[in-house]
C-alpha positions as CSV (number, residue, x, y, z in Angstrom):
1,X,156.4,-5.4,228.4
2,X,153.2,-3.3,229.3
3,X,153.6,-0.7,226.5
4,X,153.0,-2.5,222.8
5,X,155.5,-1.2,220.2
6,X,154.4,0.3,217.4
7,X,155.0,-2.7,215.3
8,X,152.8,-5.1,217.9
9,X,149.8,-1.9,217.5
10,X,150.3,-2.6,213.6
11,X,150.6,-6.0,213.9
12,X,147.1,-6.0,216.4
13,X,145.0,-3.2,213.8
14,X,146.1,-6.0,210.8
15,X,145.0,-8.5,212.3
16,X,141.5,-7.0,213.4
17,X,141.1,-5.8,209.7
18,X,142.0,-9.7,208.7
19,X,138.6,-10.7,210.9
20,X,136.6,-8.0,209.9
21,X,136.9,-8.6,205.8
22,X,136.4,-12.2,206.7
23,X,133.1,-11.2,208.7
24,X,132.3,-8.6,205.6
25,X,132.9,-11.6,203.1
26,X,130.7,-13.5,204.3
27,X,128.0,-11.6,205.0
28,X,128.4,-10.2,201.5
29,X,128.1,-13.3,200.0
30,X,125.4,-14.2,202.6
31,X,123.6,-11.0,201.2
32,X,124.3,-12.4,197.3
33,X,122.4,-15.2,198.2
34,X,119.1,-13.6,199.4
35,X,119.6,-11.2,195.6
36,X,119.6,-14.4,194.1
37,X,116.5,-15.9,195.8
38,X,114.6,-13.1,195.5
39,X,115.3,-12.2,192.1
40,X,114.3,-15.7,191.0
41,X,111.1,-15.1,193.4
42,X,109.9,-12.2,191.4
43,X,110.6,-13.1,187.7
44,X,108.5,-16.4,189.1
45,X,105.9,-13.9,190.5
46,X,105.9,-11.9,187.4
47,X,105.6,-14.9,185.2
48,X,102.6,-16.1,186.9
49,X,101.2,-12.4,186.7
50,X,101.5,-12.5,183.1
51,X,99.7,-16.1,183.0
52,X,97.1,-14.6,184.8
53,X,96.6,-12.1,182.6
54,X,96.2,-13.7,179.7
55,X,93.9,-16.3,181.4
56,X,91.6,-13.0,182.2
57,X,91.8,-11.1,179.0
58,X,88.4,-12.2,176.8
């Protein structure tokens, strides 16, 4: 069979769209993980700004 049918093209296109949300999952949730770190990086810097600050204020 050298042409595909339009059912096995379907079939093909489905089943790249399967890997690809995979692939897009989990990057996403790769990407959720770095928000998280990086929020809880800068409330940490802030906090320790506003330590600082009152340590400086007379």
């Amino acid at each position: 069979m050298t042409n595909p049918t339009t059912v096995d093209q379907i079939a093909d296109r489905v089943e790249h769209l399967l890997l690809r949300h995979e692939e897009l999952q989990k990057t996403n949730a790769l990407l959720h993980q770095q928000v998280l770190a990086l929020s809880h990086e800068r409330d940490l810097l802030k906090s320790k700004l506003a330590a600082a600050r009152r340590v400086s204020t007379p």
